[in-house]
Each structure stands twice: as structure tokens, then as C-alpha cells.
C-alpha positions as CSV (number, residue, x, y, z in Angstrom):
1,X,-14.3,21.3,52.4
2,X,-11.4,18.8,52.3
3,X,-11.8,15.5,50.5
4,X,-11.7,13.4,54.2
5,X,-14.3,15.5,55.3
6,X,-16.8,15.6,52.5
7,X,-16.2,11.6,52.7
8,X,-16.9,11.3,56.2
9,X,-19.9,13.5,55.5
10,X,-21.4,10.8,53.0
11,X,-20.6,8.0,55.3
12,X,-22.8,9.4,57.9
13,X,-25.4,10.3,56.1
14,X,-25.6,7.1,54.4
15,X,-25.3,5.2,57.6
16,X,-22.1,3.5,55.8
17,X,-18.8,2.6,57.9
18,X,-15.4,3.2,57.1
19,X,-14.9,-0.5,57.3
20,X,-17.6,-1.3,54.9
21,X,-16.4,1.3,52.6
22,X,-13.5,0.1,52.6
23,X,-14.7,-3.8,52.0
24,X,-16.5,-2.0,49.1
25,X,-13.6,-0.3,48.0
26,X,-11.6,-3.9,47.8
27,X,-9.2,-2.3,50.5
28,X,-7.9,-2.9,54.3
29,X,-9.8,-1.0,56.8
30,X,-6.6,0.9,58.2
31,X,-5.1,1.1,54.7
32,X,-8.2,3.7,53.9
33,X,-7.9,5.9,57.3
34,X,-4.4,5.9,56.4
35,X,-5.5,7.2,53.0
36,X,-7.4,9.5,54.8
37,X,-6.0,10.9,57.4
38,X,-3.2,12.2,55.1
39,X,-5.1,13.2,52.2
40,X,-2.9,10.6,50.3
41,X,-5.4,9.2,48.3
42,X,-4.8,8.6,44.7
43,X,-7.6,9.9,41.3
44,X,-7.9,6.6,40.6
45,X,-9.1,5.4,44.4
46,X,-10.6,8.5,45.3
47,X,-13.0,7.9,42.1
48,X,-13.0,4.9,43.1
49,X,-14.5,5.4,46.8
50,X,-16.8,8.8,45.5
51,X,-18.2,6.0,43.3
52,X,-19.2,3.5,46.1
53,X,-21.3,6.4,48.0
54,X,-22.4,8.0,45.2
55,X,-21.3,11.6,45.6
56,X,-20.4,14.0,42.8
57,X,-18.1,16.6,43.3
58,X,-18.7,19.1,41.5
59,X,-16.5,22.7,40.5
60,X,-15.8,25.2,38.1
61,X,-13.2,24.3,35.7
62,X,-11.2,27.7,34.0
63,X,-9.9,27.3,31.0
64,X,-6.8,30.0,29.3
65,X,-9.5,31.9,27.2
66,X,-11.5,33.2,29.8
67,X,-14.2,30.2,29.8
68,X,-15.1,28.5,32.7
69,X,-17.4,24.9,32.6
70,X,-18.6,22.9,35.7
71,X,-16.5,19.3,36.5
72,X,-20.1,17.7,35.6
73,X,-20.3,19.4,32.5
74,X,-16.8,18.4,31.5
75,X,-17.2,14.9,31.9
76,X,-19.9,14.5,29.6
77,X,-18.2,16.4,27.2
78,X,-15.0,14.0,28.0
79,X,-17.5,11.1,28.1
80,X,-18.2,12.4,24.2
81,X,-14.9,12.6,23.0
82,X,-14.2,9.4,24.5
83,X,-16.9,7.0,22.9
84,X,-15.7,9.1,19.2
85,X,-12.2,8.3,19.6
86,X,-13.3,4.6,20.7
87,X,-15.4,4.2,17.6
88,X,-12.0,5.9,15.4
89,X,-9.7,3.6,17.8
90,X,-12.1,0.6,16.2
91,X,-11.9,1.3,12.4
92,X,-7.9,2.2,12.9
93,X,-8.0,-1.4,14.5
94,X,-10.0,-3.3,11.8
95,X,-7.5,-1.2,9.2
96,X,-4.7,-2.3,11.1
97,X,-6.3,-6.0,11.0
98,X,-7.3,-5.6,7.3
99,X,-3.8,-4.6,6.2
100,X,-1.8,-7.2,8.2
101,X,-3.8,-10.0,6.8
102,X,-3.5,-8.5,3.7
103,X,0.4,-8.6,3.5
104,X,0.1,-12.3,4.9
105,X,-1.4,-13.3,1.8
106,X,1.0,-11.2,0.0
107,X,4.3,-12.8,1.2
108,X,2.2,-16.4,1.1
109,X,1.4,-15.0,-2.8
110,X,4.9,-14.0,-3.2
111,X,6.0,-17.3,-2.0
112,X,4.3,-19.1,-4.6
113,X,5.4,-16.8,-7.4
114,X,9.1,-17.7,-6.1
115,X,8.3,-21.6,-6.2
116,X,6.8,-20.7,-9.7
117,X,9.9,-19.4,-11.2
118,X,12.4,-22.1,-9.8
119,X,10.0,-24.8,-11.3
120,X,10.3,-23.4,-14.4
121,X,13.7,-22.8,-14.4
122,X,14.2,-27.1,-13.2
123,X,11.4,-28.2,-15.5
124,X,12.3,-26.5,-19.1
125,X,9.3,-28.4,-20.9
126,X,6.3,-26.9,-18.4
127,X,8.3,-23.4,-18.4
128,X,5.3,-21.8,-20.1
129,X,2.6,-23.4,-17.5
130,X,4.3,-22.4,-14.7
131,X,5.0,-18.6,-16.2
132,X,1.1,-18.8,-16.4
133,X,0.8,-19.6,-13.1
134,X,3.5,-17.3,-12.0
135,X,1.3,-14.5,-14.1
136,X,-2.0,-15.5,-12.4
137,X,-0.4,-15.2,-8.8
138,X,1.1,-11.7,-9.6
139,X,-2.1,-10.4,-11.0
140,X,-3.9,-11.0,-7.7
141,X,-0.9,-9.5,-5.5
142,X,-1.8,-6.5,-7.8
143,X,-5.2,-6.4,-7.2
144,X,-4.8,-7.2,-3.8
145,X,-2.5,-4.2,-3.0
146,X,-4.8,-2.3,-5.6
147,X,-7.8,-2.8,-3.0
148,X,-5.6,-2.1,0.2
149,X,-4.8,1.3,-1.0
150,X,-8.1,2.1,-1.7
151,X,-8.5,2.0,-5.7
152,X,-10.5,-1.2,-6.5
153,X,-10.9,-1.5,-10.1
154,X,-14.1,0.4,-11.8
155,X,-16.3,-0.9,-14.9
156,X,-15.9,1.8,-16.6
157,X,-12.0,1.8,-16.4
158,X,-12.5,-1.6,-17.4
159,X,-14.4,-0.4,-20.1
160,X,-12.0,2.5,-21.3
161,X,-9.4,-0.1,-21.2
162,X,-10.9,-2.5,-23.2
163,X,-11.4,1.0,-25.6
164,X,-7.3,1.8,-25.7
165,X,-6.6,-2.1,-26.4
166,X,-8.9,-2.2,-29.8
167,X,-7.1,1.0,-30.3
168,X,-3.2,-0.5,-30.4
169,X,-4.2,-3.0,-33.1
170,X,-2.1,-2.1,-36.5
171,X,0.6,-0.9,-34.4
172,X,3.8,-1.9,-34.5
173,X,6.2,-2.7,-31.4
174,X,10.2,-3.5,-31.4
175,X,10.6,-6.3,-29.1
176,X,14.4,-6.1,-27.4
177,X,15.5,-8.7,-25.4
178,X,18.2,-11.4,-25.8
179,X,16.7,-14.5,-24.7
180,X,14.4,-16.1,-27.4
181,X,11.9,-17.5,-25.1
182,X,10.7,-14.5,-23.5
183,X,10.8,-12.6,-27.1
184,X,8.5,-15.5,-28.3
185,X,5.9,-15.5,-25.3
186,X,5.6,-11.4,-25.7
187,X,5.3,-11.9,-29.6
188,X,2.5,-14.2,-28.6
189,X,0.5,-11.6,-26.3
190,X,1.4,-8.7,-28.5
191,X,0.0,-10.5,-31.5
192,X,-3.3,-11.4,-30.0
193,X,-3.9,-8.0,-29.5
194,X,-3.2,-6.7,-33.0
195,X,0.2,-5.4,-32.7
196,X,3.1,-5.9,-35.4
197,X,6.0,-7.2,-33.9
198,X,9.7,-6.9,-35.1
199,X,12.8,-8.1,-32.7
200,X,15.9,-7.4,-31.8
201,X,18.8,-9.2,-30.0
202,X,20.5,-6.4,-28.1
203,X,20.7,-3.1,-27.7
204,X,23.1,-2.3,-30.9
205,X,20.5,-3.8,-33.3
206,X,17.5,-2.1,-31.6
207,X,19.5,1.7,-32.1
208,X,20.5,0.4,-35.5
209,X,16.5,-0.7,-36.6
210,X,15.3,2.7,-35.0
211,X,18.1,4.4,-36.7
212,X,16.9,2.5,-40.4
213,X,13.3,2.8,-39.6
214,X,11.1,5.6,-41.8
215,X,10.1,8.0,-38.6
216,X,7.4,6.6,-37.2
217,X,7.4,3.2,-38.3
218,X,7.7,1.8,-35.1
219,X,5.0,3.1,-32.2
220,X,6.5,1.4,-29.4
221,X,9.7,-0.1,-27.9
222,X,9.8,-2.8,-25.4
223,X,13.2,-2.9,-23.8
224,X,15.1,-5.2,-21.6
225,X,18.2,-4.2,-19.7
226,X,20.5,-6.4,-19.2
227,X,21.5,-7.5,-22.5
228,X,25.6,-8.8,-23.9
229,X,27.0,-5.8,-26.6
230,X,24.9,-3.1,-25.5
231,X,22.5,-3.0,-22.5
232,X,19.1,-1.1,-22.4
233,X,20.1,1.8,-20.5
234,X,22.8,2.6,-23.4
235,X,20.4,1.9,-26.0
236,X,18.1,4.4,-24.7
237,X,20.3,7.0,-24.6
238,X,21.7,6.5,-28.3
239,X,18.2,6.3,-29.2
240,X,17.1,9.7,-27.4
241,X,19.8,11.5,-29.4
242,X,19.0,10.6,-32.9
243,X,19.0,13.6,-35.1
244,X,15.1,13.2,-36.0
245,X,12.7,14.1,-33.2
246,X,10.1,11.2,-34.3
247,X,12.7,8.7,-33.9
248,X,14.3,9.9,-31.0
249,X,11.2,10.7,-28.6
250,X,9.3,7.0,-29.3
251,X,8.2,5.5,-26.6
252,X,10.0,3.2,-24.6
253,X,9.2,0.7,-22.1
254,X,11.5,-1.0,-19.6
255,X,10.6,-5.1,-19.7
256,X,13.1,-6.5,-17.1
257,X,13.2,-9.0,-14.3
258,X,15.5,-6.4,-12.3
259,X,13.3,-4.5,-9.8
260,X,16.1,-2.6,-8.3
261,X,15.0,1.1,-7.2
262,X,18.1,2.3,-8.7
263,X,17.7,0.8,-12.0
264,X,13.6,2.6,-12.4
265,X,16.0,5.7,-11.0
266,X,18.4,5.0,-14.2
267,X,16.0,4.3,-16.9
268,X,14.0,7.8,-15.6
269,X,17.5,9.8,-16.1
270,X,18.1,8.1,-19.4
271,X,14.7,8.7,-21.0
272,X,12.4,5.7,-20.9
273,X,9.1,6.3,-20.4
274,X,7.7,3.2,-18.4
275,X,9.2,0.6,-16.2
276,X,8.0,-3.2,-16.0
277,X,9.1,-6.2,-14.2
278,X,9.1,-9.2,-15.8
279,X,7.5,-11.7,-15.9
280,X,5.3,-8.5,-16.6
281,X,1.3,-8.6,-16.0
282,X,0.2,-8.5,-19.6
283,X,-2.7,-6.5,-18.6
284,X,-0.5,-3.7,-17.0
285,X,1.6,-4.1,-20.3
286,X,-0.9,-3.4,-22.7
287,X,-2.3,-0.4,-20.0
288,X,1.0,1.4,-21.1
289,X,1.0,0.8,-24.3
290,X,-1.9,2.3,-24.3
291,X,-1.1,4.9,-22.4
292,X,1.5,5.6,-24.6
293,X,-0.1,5.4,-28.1
């Protein structure tokens, strides 16, 4: 039975004209005998009018394994799918929502760190204020993006943290970096957590300390790049190759304000072990100390 006729069908037996179908249907009387009369209907108006007189079609549906399932049948099983992929489409959405405001607050966060560091760099007697506040602000964009991924902080982390800290006390730590400030404020930290503290003004006095050193004196080395006479990267390598294994395979951790993906790339190929951007989260800095013990 054709479409027309299984409407026209419905119609009578309702008592229902094609006129008021077609006021139903939100349609022009002649546009639906047009429709009609041609079979030109399209899905979405045939629905559409089987809807108004409330008829069902129903039919076997084959599928490519052999399997056959009536139309009715089908569309609950559609209707199914649909209302799990709505509920998926809705936790996608409130991701989607949760991640975009998430990197709003990030470039707001970032944005203040920036304003941080050119205040301190006009205002030389509040430098160390604003380098707190600087801290603070890049401590939350880490937790932040911590949480976003998925890996909010645990107490017992916290806990085995607080376990490796006590653990670095008594250990001694070669501080490289050629401005005197930031030596001082890291020699601060480090010594409030029980670390020794030596320094050095480049990378040619770092080697040459290492080089001096009884093997194993010093635990740790915390190493800035860019430095005049010798720069990190070179130091590192002269320092890998020293002739005694506990000298040459100490630790060392990158402390610079260069974030540039092919300076971590660098310091990998030349041996360091860790990589920090200053100002560095003196949490995170301990962390790989630890780690590193």
C-alpha cells in the first residue's frame, strides 16, 4: 500500500479532511495534495502528518547478518541509544564548560603573574613581595591544571611528601646561578628545609667545585642556564664526563626562567635530570629534590 493511500485511509476513518490535516500539519491545503499526489513528501513531513492521525507504520527491517527487527522495535531501540548519547552529549558539555572556564582563570592567573614580575622588576625594594605573590598565583595555576586533568592532590601524597622533605635535611645542594638575588631567596627556602647550601657564579666554578668535591659531598645541583663564561647546558656536560661515576652521575636540576620546549629538549640530551622554571614553585622544587635523593 502506497504512502497516499494508507493516508487517505486514516483520514476517512478518522472523519479528518485533507484540509484540516493539512491546517494541523502547519501547511497549505494544495501544497499537501501536491505532496501527495506525487509521492513527494519528505521523512521529516511525512512523520510529521503519520503523527497528526496517529498511524504507525510498521515493517521488517533486514539487517547484513541475517537479522531482521520490526520499524517499531527499532525505534525504541533508536529511542535508547538516543537518550544515552544525550546524557554522554551532557557530561562532554559540562567538560567542555568546566575546561573553558578553567583556562579563563588561567590566562586571568597568568596575567597577574605577568603584572607580578614587571612590578618587581620597577619597584626593586618590594621585589621579594611581589615574587611571593608571583609564587602564590603560579601555585594555584598548578593546582588548577592539576584538578583539570584529573589528579587532585591526595593526603596521603601530602603525607609521603611531607616524609621525603624531613628526609633532605643534612643534605647539601650547589646553588648555580649568576644573579645574587635569586641565589639568596633559594638559599633562604633551601635552608628552611635543612639543606646545606654552597654557590657558584657560573658554570666554570660549578664544574670546578664538583671537580674539587670528595665524591659525594654534594647530593644535589641546582642549575641555571643562562649564565656569562659558561652556560648550564655546558656545565652539564663537563660535569657528566668527570672521570669518577659519583661525581659525574649527581643529580642535576634545571632552575631557569627560560621555558622554551627546546631548551627542556637540550638539558634532556645533555644529562640533567629535572627541569624548572623559575620563579620555581618551591613545593614542586623540594618534590624533586626528593625525588632525587
Amino acid at each position: 500500500m502506497k504512502t497516499t493511500e494508507i493516508i487517505n485511509t486514516a483520514c476517512s476513518e478518522l472523519g479528518i479532511t485533507k484540509a484540516e490535516l493539512a491546517k494541523r500539519m502547519g501547511m497549505f491545503p494544495s501544497s499537501l495534495y501536491r505532496k501527495l499526489s506525487r509521492e513527494s513528501m519528505t521523512l521529516e513531513e511525512l512523520q510529521k502528518c503519520l503523527d497528526v492521525i496517529g498511524v504507525t507504520i510498521e515493517f521488517e527491517l533486514k539487517y547484513q547478518d541475517g537479522r531482521t527487527l520490526s520499524s517499531q522495535a527499532n525505534h525504541e531501540l533508536l529511542l535508547e541509544r538516543m537518550e544515552l548519547l544525550e546524557k554522554e552529549l551532557g557530561a562532554v558539555r559540562k567538560a567542555a564548560e568546566f575546561h573553558k572556564k578553567t583556562l579563563k582563570d588561567l590566562r586571568t592567573e597568568l596575567h597577574n603573574a605577568v603584572g607580578y614580575a614587571e612590578l618587581s622588576r620597577r619597584h626593586g625594594t618590594k621585589t621579594e613581595e611581589y615574587l611571593e605573590k608571583l609564587q602564590m598565583v603560579l601555585a594555584d595555576m598548578e593546582t588548577t591544571v592539576a584538578y583539570t586533568l584529573g589528579e587532585p592532590p591526595h593526603d596521603d601524597q601530602a603525607s609521603e611528601d611531607m616524609e621525603n622533605l624531613e628526609s633532605l635535611e643534612g643534605k647539601r645542594v650547589l646553588l648555580v646561578d649568576d644573579n645574587e638575588l635569586n641565589r639568596e631567596m633559594l638559599k633562604e627556602v633551601l635552608m628552611d628545609h635543612g639543606l646545606l647550601v654552597e654557590e657558584a657564579e657560573d658554570g666554570s666554578k660549578a664544574v670546578a667545585a664538583v671537580k674539587a668535591s670528595e665524591p659525594g659531598y654534594y647530593h644535589f645541583v641546582l642549575m641555571d642556564i643562562e649564565m656569562p663564561v659558561m652556560d648550564g647546558f655546558e656545565a652539564t656536560e663537563r660535569i657528566r664526563k668527570l672521570p669518577n661515576r659519583i661525581r659525574a652521575n649527581i643529580p642535576i636540576i634545571a632552575l631557569t626562567a627560560n621555558a622554551n620546549p627546546e631548551n627542556r629538549e637540550r638539558a634532556t640530551v645533555v644529562g640533567m635530570d629535572d627541569y624548572l622554571v623559575k620563579p620555581a614553585n618551591y613545593t614542586r622544587l623540594m618534590r624533586s629534590l626528593s625525588k632525587y635523593q
